[in-house]
C-alpha positions as CSV (number, residue, x, y, z in Angstrom):
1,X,0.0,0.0,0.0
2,X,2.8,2.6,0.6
3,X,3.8,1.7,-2.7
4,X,0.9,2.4,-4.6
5,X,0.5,6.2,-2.2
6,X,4.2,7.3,-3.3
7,X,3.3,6.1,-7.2
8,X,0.3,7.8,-6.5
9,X,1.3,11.1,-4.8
10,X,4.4,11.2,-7.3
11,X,2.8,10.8,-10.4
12,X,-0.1,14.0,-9.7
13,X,3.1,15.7,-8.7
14,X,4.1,15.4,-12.0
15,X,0.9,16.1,-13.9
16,X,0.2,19.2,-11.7
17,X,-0.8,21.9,-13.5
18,X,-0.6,25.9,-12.3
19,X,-3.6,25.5,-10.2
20,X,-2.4,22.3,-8.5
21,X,1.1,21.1,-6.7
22,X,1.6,19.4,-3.6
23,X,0.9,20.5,-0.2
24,X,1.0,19.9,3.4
25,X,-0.5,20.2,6.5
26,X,-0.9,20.4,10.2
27,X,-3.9,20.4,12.2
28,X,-5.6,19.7,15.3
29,X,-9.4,18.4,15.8
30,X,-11.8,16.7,18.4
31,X,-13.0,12.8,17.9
32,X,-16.2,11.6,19.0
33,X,-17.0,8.2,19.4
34,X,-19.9,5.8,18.8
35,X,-19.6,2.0,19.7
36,X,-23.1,0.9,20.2
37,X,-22.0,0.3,24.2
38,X,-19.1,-2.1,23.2
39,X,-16.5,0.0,25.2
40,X,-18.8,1.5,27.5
41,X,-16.1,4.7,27.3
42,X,-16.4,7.0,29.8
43,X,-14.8,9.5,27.7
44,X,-16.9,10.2,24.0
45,X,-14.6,12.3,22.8
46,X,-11.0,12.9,22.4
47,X,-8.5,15.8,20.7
48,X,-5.9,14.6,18.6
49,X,-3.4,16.0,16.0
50,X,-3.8,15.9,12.2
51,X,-0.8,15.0,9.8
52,X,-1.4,15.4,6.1
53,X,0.4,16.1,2.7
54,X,-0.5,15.6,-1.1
55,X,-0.9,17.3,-4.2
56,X,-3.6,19.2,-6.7
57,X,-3.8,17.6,-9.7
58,X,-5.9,20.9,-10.6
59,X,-8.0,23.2,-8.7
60,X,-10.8,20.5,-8.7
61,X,-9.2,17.7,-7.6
62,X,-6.3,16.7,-5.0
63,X,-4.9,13.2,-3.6
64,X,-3.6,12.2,-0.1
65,X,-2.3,10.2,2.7
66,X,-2.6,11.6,6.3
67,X,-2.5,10.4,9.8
68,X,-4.9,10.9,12.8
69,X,-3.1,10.4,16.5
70,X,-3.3,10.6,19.5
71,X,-7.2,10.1,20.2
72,X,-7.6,8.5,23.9
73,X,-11.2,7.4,24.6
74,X,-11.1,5.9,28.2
75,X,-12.8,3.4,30.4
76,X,-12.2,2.9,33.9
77,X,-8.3,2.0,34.0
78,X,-8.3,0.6,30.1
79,X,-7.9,3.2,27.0
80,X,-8.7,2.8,23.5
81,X,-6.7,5.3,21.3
82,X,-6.7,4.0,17.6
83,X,-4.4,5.7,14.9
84,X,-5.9,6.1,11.8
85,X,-4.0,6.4,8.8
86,X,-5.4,7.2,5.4
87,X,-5.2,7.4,1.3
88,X,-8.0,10.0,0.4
89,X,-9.3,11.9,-2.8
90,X,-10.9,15.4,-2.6
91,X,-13.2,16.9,-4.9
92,X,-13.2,21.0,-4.9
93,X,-15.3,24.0,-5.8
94,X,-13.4,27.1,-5.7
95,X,-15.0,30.4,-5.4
96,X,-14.8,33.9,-5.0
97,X,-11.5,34.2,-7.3
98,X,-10.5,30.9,-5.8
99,X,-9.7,32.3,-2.2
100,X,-12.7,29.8,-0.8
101,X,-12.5,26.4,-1.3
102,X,-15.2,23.8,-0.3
103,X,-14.5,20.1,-0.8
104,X,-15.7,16.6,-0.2
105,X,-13.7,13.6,0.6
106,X,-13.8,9.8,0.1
107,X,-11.1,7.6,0.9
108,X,-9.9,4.6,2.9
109,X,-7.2,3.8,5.4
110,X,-5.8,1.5,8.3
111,X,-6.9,1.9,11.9
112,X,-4.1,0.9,14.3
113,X,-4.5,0.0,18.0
114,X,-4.0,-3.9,19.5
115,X,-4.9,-4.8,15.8
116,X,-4.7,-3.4,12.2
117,X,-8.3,-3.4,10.2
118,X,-9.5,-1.2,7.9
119,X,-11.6,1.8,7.8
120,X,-13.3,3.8,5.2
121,X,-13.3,7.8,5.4
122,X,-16.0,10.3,4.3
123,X,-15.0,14.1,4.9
124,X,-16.4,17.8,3.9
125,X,-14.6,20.9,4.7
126,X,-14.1,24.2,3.6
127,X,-10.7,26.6,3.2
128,X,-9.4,29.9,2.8
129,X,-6.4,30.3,0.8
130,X,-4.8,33.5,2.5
131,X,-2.2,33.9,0.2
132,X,-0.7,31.8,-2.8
133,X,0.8,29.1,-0.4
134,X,-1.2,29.6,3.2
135,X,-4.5,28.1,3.5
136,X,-6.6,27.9,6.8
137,X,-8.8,24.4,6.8
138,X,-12.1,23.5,8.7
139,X,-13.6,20.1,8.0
140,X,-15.3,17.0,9.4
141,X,-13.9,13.5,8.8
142,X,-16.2,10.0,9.4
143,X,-14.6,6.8,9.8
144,X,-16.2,3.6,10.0
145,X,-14.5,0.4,11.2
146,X,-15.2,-2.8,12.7
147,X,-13.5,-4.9,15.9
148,X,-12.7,-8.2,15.4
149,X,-13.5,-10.4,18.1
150,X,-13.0,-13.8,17.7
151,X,-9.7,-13.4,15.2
152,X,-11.3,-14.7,12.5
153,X,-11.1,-11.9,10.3
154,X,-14.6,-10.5,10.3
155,X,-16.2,-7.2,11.2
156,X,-18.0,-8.5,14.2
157,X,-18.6,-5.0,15.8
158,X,-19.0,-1.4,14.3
159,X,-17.1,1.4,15.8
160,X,-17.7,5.1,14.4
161,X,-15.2,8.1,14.6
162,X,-16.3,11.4,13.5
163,X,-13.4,14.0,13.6
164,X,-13.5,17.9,13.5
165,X,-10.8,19.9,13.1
166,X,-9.1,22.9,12.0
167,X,-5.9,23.0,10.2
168,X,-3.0,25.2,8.7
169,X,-2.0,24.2,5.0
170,X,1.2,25.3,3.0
171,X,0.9,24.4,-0.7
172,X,4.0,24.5,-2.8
């Protein structure tokens, strides 16, 4: 897989056009978490810190990989605190001279903790390029993955992140 992110990643590089380069960025956000009662948390929400970088392949469309960490949900004396890493594509609409940016995301990932599964992300969010390479980011990420129980490879419980967070972006 982080074959097929740097091919991917390198390759829009290339085919950039004006409107489109690569980019990173930092950010930080609160998690809420739903679990149907499996983890009886005591804690339904957690901050953690955003890590993200990819390119524009034009104004209307960008790819990704970024990494969510540092979410602790607790229970009594145990914690769950996942990582969630993730390969995403965003569609924009620019506006306004392109200054404002709103976007939608789809993508899928890994979720790390006592096991590694997989997770599929939904996002929308909204920018506002403050100069030619500073942009401020708002947006709300969904993650869906499941808990394997019995190590047989199944989904054999739900568990449901939704992430908001704000973010500074420098695009090359």
């Amino acid at each position: 897989m982080k074959i097929v992110v740097f091919m991917l990643l390198f390759v829009a590089a290339l085919f950039a056009d004006r409107d489109g380069g690569p980019y990173i960025g930092i950010g930080y956000g609160s998690a809420t978490l739903k679990d149907k009662g499996y983890y009886g948390l005591d804690k339904e929400s957690a901050g953690g810190l955003k890590l993200y970088g990819g390119a524009f392949i034009n104004k209307y469309l960008s790819v990704g990989v970024e990494y969510n960490g540092d979410l602790k949900f607790t229970k009594q004396n145990r914690e769950f605190s996942p990582n969630l890493m993730d390969v995403y594509t965003q569609a924009h609409y620019p506006f306004y001279d392109d200054m404002f940016d709103i976007y939608a995301k789809f993508g899928v990932g890994e979720v790390h903790y006592n096991y590694k599964g997989f997770t599929m992300v939904y996002g929308i969010g909204a920018s506002w390029r403050m100069s030619g390479m500073f942009a401020l980011r708002i947006g709300y990420d969904f993650y869906d993955f499941g808990i394997d129980e019995n190590l047989d490879d199944s989904k054999d419980r739900g568990i449901y992140v939704g992430y908001g967070f704000g973010a500074i972006e420098v695009q090359f």
